[in-house]
C-alpha positions as CSV (number, residue, x, y, z in Angstrom):
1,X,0.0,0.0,0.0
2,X,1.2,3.4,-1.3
3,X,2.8,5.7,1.9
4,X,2.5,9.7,1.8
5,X,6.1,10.8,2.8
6,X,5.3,13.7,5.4
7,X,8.2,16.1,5.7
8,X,6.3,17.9,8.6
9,X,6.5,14.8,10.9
10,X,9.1,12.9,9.9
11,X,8.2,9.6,10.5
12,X,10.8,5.9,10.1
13,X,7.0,3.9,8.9
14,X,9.2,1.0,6.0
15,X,12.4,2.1,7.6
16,X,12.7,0.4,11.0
17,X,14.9,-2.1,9.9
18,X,17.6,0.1,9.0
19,X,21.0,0.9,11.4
20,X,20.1,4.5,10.5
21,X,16.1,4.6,10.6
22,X,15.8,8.5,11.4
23,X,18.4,10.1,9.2
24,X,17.1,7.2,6.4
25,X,13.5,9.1,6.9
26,X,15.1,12.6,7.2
27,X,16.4,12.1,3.9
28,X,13.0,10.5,2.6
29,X,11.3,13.6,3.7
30,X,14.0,15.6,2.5
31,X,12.9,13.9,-0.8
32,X,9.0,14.4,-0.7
33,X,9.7,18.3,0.5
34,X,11.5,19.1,-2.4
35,X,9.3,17.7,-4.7
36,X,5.6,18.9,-2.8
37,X,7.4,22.9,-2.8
38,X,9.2,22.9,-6.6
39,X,6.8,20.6,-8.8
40,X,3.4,20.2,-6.1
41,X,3.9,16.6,-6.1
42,X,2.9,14.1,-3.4
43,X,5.8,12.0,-2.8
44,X,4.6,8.4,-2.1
45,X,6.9,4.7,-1.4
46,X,5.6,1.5,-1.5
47,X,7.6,-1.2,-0.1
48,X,10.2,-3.1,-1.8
49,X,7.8,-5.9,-2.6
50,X,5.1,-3.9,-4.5
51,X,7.4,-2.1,-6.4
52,X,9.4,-4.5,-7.9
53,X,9.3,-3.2,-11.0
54,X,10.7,0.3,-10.2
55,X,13.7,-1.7,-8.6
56,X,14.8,-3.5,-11.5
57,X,14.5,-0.4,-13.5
58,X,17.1,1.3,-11.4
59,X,19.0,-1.6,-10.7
60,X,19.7,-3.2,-14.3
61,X,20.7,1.0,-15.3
62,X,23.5,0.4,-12.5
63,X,24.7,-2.9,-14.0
64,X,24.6,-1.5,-17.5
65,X,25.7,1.3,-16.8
66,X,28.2,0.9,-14.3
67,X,28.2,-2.8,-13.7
68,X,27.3,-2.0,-9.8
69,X,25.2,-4.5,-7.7
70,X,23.8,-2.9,-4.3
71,X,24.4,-5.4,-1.6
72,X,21.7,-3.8,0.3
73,X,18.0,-5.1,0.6
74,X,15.9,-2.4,-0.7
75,X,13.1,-1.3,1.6
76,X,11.0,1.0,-0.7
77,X,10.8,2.1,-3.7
78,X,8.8,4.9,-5.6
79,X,8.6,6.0,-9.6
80,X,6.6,8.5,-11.4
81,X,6.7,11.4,-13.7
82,X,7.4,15.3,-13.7
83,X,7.2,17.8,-15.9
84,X,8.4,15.4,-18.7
85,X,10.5,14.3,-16.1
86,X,10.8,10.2,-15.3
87,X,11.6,9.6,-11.4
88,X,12.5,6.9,-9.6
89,X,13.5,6.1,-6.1
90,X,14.7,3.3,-4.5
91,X,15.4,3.3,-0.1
92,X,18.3,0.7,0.9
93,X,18.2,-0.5,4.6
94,X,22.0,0.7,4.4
95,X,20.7,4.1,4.5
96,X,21.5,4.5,0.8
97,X,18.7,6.5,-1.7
98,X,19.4,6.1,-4.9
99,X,17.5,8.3,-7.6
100,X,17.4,8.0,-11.6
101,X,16.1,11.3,-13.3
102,X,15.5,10.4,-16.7
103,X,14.0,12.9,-19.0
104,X,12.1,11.2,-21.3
105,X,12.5,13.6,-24.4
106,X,15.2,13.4,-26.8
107,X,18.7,15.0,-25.4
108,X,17.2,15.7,-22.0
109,X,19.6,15.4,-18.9
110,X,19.3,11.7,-17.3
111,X,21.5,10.7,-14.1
112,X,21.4,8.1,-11.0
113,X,22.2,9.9,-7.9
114,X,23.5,8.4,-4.7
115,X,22.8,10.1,-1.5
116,X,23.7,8.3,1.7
117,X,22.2,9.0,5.3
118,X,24.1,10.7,8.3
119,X,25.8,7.8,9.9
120,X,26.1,5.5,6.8
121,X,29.8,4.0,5.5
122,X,30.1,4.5,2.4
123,X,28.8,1.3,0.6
124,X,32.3,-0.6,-0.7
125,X,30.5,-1.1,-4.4
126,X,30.6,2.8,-4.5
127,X,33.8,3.7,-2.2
128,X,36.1,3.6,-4.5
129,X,34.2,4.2,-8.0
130,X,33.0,8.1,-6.7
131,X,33.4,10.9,-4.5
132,X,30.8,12.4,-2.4
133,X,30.1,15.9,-1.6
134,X,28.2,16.9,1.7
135,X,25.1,19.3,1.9
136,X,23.4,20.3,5.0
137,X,19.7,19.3,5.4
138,X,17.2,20.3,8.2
139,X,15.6,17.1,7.8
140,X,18.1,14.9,7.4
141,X,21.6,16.1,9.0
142,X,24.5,15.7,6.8
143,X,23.8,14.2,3.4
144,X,26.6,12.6,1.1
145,X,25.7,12.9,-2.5
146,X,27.3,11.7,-6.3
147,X,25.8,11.3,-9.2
148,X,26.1,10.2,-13.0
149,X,25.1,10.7,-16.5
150,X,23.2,7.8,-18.4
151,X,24.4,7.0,-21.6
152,X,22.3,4.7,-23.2
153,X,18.2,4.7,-23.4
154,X,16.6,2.7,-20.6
């Protein structure tokens, strides 16, 4: 069943599982704030299980891509569409997000980002492959982020 992130009351509902619950939520609401102030846009996860399709989306771009494999047991997952914009989400019980924006006209900009929760290693498929930068967040503490450009058409 579909959860409304609330960024208001931050809340670890899908999360308790994780070593870093509250800063995993933080940056979910983080997420769904960003999204409800610049396009007005609900931000809802289902768990892992119901959105299995949304995780193999993101997951076989990484192996094509990138040839990564998460280790991490994805807890939730979310996908929908933006102003011609294709999102996807998927919430590790590392503490890892990991976010493909793939706009779906021709020559628009499509990435994967990595963000990683305050008190989260860096994951050891991803140490040593990129660098991350820190941004402060209200919601979420310290957040580690990296990125890259998709190549091919997914």
């Amino acid at each position: 069943m579909p959860y409304a992130v609330d960024f208001t009351d931050v809340s670890t509902v899908g999360l308790e599982s994780s070593p870093v619950a509250s800063a995993l939520a933080g940056l979910r609401a983080n997420e769904a704030r960003y999204f409800k102030n610049k396009y007005d846009h609900t931000f809802t996860v289902e768990q892992a299980s119901e959105a299995a399709s949304t995780i193999e989306w993101v997951h076989r771009i990484l192996k094509e891509e990138r040839d990564l494999v998460i280790e991490s047991r994805p807890l939730e997952a979310t996908a929908f569409e933006v102003d011609g914009i294709r999102m996807a989400y998927v919430f590790y019980e590392s503490g890892l997000s990991i976010n493909v924006m793939y706009t779906i006209a021709d020559g628009g900009k499509r990435a994967v980002g990595f963000k990683l929760s305050d008190g989260m290693e860096v994951p050891d498929e991803l140490a040593s492959r990129f660098k991350f930068a820190r941004q402060k967040s209200r919601l979420a503490g310290t957040i580690r982020g990296s990125f890259f450009v998709i190549k091919n058409e997914y």
